[in-house]
Kinemage of the C-alpha trace (Angstrom):
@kinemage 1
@onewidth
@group {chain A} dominant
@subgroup {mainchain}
@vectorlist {calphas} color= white
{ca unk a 1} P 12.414 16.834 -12.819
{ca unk a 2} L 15.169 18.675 -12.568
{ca unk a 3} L 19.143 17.828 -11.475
{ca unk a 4} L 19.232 19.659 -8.850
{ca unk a 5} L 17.747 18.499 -5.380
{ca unk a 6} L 14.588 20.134 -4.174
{ca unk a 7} L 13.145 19.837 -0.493
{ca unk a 8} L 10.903 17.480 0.305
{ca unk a 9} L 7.141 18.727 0.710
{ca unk a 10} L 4.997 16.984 3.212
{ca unk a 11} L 1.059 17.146 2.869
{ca unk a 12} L -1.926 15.789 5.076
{ca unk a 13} L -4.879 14.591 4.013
{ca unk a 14} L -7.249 13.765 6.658
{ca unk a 15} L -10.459 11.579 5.521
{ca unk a 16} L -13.038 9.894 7.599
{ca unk a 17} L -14.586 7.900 5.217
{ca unk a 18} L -13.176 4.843 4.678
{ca unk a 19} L -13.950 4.332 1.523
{ca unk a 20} L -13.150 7.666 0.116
{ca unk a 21} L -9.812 7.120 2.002
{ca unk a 22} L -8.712 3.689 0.481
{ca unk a 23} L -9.960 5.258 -3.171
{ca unk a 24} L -7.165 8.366 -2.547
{ca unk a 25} L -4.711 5.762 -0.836
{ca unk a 26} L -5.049 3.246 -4.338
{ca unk a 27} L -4.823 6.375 -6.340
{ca unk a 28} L -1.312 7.511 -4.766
{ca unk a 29} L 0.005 3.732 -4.655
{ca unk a 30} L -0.542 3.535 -8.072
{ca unk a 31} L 0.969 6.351 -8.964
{ca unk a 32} L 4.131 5.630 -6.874
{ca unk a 33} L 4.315 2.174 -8.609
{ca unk a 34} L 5.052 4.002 -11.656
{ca unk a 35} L 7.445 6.174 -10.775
{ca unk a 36} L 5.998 9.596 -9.824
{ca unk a 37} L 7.796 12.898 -8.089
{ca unk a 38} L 6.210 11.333 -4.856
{ca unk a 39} L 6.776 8.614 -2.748
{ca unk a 40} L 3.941 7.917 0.421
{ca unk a 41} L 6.181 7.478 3.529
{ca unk a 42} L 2.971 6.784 6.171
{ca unk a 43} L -0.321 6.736 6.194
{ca unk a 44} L -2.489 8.245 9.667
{ca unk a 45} L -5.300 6.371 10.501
{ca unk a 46} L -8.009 9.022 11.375
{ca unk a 47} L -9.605 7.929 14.674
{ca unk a 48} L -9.710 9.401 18.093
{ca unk a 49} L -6.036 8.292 18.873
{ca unk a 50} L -4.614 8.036 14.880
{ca unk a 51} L -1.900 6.070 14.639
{ca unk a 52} L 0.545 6.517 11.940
{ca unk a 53} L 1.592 3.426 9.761
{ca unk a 54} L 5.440 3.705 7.970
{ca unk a 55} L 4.610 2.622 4.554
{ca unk a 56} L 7.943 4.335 2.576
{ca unk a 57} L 9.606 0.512 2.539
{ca unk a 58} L 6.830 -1.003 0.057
{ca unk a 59} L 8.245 -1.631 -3.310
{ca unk a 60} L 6.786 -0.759 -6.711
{ca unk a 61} L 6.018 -4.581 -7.196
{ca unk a 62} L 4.616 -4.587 -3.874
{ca unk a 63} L 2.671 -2.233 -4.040
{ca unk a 64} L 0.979 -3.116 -7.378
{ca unk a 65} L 0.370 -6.464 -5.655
{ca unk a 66} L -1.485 -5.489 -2.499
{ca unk a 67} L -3.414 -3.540 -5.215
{ca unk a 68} L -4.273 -6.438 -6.906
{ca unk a 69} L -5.317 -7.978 -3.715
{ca unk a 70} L -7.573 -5.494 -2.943
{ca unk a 71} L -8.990 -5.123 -6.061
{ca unk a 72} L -9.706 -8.922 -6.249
{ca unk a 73} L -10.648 -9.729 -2.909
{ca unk a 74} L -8.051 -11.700 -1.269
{ca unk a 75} L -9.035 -9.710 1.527
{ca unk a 76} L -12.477 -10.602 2.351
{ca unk a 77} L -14.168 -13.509 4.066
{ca unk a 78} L -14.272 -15.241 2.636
{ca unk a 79} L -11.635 -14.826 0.332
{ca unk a 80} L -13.169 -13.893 -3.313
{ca unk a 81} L -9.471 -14.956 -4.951
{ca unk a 82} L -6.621 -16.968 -3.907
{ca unk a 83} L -2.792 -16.455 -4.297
{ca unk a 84} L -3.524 -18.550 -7.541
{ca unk a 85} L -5.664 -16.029 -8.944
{ca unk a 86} L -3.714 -13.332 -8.389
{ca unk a 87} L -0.353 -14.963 -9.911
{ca unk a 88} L -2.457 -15.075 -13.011
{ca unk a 89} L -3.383 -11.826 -12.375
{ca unk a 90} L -0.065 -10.475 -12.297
{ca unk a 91} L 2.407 -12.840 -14.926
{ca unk a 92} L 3.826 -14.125 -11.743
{ca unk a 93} L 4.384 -17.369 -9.680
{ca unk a 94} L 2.425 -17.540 -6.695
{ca unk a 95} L 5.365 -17.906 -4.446
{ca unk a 96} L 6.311 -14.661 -5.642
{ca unk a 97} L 2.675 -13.314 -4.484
{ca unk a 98} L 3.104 -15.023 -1.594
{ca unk a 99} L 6.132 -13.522 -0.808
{ca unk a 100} L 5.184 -9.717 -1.796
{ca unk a 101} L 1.874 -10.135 0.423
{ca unk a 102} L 3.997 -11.423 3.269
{ca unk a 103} L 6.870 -8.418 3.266
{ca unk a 104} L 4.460 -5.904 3.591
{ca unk a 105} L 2.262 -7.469 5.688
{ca unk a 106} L 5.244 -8.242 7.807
{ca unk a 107} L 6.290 -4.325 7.412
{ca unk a 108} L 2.578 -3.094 8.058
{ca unk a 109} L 1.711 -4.997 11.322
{ca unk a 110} L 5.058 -3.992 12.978
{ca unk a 111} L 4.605 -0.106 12.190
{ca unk a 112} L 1.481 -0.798 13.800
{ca unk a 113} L 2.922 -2.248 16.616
{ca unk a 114} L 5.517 0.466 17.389
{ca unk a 115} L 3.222 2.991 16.697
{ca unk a 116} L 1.256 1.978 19.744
């Protein structure tokens, strides 16, 4: 990229498929955990009243966490793997899992809140 500043360019992607949704979302998280042109700033979620969520405060590390989570499933119920696992996972302790799950959590739930 070049010195010199260019404007920012905003694009909107509207999916209704969940899954085809979370597949694009990974895809651009990824991506910004390694440093791309592009950063994701919020995410809309597509219903009859979407609601945007602020997502531009999520860290590389962060971000390749919640990943991991995902990918693992810490997420389901039950839960298919534990803050253990994903330490391992990752080459870190599980406080600091514990910790990057519970910032953006934290950030998540009260973009949710305002955006209501």
């Amino acid at each position: 990229m070049s010195s010199e500043q260019s404007s920012p360019v905003r694009v909107t992607v509207s999916l209704t498929d969940p899954d085809a949704s979370m597949g694009l979302f990974s895809c651009l998280a990824e991506n910004a955990a390694a440093e791309s042109d592009y950063r994701i700033d919020s995410v809309t979620l597509g219903n009859e009243e979407a609601q945007t969520i602020v997502v531009d405060g999520i860290s590389p590390k962060q971000w390749e966490t919640i990943e991991a989570a995902v990918d693992h499933g810490y997420y389901q119920t039950p839960k298919a793997a534990s803050l253990t696992d994903l330490a391992e996972e990752l080459g870190v302790s599980k406080s600091a899992v514990s910790q990057r799950l519970n910032r953006v959590e934290r950030n998540l739930i009260q973009s949710l809140v305002e955006a209501d």
